[in-house]
C-alpha positions in Angstrom: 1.7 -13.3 137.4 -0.2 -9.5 135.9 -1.9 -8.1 138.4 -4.3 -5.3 137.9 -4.4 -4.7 141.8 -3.2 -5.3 145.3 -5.3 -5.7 147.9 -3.3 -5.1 151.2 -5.2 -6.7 154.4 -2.9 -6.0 157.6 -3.1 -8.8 160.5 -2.8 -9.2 164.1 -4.9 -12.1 166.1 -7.9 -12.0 163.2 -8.7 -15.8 163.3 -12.3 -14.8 163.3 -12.4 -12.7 160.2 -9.4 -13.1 158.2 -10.9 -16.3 155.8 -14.5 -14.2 155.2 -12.3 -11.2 154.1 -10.0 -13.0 151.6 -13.3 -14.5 149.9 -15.1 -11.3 150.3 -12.4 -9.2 148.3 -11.4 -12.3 145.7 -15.4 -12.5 145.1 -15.7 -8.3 144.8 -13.1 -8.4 142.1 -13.9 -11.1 140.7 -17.5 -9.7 140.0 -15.4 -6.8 138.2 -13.0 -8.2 136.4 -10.3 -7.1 138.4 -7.5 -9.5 138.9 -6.2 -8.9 142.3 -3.4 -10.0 144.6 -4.7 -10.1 148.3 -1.3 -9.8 150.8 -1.5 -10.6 153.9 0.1 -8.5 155.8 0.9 -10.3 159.4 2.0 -8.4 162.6 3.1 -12.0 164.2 -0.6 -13.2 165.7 -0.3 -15.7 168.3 -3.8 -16.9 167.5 -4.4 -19.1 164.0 -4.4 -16.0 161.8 -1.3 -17.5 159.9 -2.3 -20.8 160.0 -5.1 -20.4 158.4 -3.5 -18.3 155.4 -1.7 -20.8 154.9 -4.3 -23.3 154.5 -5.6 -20.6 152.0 -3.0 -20.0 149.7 -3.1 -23.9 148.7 -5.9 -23.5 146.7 -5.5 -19.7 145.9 -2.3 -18.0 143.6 -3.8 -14.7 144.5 -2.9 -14.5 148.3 0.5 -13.9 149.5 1.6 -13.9 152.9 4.2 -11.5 154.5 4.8 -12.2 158.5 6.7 -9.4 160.2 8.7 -9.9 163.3 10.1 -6.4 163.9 8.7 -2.6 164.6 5.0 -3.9 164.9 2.3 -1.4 164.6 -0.3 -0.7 162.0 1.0 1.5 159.9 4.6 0.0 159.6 2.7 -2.9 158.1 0.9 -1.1 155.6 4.4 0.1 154.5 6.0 -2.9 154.1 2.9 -4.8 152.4 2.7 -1.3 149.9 6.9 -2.1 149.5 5.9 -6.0 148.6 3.3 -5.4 146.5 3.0 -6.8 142.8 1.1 -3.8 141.6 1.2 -0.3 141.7 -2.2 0.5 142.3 -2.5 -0.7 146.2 -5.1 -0.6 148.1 -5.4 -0.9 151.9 -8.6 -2.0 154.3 -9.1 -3.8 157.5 -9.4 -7.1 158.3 -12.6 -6.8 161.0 -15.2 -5.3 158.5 -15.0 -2.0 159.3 -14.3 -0.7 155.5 -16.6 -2.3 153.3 -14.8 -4.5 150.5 -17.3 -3.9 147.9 -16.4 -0.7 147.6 -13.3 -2.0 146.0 -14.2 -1.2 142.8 -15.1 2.0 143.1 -11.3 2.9 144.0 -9.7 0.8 141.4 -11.5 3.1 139.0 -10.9 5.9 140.1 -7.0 5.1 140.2 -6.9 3.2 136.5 -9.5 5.3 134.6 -9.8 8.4 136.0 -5.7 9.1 136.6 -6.2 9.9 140.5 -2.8 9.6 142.8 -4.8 8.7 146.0 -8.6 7.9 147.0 -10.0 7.8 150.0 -12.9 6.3 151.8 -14.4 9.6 153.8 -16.2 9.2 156.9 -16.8 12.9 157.3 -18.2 13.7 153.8 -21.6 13.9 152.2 -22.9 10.0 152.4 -20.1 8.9 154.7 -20.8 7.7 158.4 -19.4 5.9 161.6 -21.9 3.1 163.1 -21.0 1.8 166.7 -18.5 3.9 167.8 -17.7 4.6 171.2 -17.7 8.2 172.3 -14.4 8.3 173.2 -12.9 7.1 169.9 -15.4 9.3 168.1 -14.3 12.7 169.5 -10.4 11.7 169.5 -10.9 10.7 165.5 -13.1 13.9 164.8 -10.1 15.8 166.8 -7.7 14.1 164.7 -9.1 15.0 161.4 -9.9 18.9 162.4 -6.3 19.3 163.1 -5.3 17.3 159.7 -6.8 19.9 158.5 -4.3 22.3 159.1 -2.0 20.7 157.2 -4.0 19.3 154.6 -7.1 21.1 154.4 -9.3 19.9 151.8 -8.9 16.6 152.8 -11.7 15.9 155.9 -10.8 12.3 156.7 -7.3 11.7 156.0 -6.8 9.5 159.1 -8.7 6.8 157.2 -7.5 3.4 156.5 -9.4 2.9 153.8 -7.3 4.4 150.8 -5.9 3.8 147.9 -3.0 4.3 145.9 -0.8 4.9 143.3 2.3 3.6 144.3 4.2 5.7 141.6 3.5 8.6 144.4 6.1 7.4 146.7 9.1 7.5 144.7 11.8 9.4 145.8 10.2 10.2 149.4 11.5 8.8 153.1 8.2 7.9 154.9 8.3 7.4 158.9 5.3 5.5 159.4 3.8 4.9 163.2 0.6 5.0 164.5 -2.8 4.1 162.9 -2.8 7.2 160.5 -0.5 5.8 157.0 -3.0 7.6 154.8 -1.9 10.8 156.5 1.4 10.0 156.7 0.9 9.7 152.5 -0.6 12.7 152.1 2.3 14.7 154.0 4.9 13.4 151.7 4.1 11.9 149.0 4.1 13.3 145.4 0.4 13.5 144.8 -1.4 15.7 142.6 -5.3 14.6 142.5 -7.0 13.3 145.5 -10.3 12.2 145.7 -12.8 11.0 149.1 -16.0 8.9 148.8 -18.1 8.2 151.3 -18.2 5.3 153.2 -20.0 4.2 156.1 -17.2 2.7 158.9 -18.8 -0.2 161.1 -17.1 -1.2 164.1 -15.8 -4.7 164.1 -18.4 -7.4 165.1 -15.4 -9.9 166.1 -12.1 -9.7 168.1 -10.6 -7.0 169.5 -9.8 -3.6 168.9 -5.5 -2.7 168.4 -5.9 0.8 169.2 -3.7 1.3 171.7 -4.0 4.4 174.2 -0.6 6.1 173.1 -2.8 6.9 169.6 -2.5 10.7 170.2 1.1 10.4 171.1 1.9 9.0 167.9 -0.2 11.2 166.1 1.2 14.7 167.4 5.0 13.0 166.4 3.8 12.0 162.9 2.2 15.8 162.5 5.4 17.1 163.9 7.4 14.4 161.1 5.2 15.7 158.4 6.3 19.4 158.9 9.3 18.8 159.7 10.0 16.5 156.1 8.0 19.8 154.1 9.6 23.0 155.7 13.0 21.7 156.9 14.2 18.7 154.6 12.8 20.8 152.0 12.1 17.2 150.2 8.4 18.0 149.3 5.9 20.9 148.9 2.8 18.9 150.0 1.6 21.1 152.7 2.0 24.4 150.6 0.3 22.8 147.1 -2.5 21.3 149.6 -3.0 24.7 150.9 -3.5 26.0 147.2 -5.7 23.7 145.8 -7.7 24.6 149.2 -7.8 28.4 148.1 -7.9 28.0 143.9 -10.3 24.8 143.2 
């Protein structure tokens, strides 16, 4: 079965939200013409997140499942759904509302019309903005994305999970992904040429609870040291130094 898109949905314990999200992407696409495959992406959840999928696909060809049993973590799932997906243009969200589906569209376009590698939903552009965040979480994010910066600087929210991509970018590169930053992890070694953010406004989930975990800026400071290490040492990829130019020359 053709599919014009994949719409990656990573899982753990999202019993409450996991059937309004499958019928909240299938009826966005739908609405554009956009045949989609929505994977499932399941980190083992002890709840009924599977069970429920299951009862899903039945009436549904579009939605696969994938369960994962080893190396559990955000990111690694992302990975692995991205690896399993039946179309190169990919896109990622969460399961709890946070990224707004109907925005769907806007990156499928941008990807299939407009030729761009990678889009991004930007909290910290023009437009874009976080509703309901803790403190906490919102300095350690706006920490996160000044020191992104370094590496990539034109990018201003390249922790978000709310991307999309061309898959054709990831040929030929050796990702390590941990953590709750695979956007990031992309843009440090992929083979991307044209990037583009929109805004979005990010809405902390209504139901279940939170997986960040508090080793978050462990992980993060290992994956920035990864990224470095993959462009200056390995030699594999020039993404730091072309991200730097297009900085200084657009």
């Amino acid at each position: 079965m053709h599919f014009d898109l994949t719409v990656i949905i990573p899982t753990f314990n999202e019993e409450e939200n996991i059937e309004k999200m499958v019928f909240a992407v299938d009826s966005v696409c739908r609405a554009h013409n956009i045949s989609e495959e929505i994977l499932v992406v399941d980190d083992s959840s002890s709840d009924n997140t599977i069970t429920i999928v299951k009862r899903l696909m039945g009436g549904n060809p579009f939605l696969h499942l994938l369960i994962r049993t080893q190396n559990p973590g955000l990111s690694p799932s992302i990975y692995d759904g991205i690896k399993e997906a039946g179309s190169d243009l990919v896109q990622c969200l969460d399961c709890d509302f946070s990224h707004p589906p109907e925005k769907i569209p806007v990156f499928y376009n941008l990807l299939k019309n407009n030729g761009y590698d990678m889009v991004i939903g930007s909290r910290y552009i023009k437009g874009g903005e976080v509703i309901n965040w803790p403190l906490l979480r919102r300095v350690l994010s706006s920490g996160a994305a000044l020191l992104s910066r370094l590496l990539i600087p034109h990018i201003k929210d390249s922790g978000s999970g709310f991307f999309a991509i061309n898959r054709d970018i990831l040929k030929a590169t050796r990702l390590s992904p941990r953590g709750f930053r695979m956007g990031f992890e992309i843009l440090g070694k992929g083979h991307w040429t044209r990037v583009q953010e929109i805004p979005i406004i990010f809405k902390d989930r209504e139901f279940g609870q939170s997986k960040l975990k508090g080793r978050i800026i462990y992980d993060f400071l290992i994956q920035c040291g990864s990224i470095l290490h993959y462009n200056f040492i390995d030699r594999q990829s020039n993404n730091i130094i072309r991200a730097w130019k297009i900085f200084l020359y657009r």
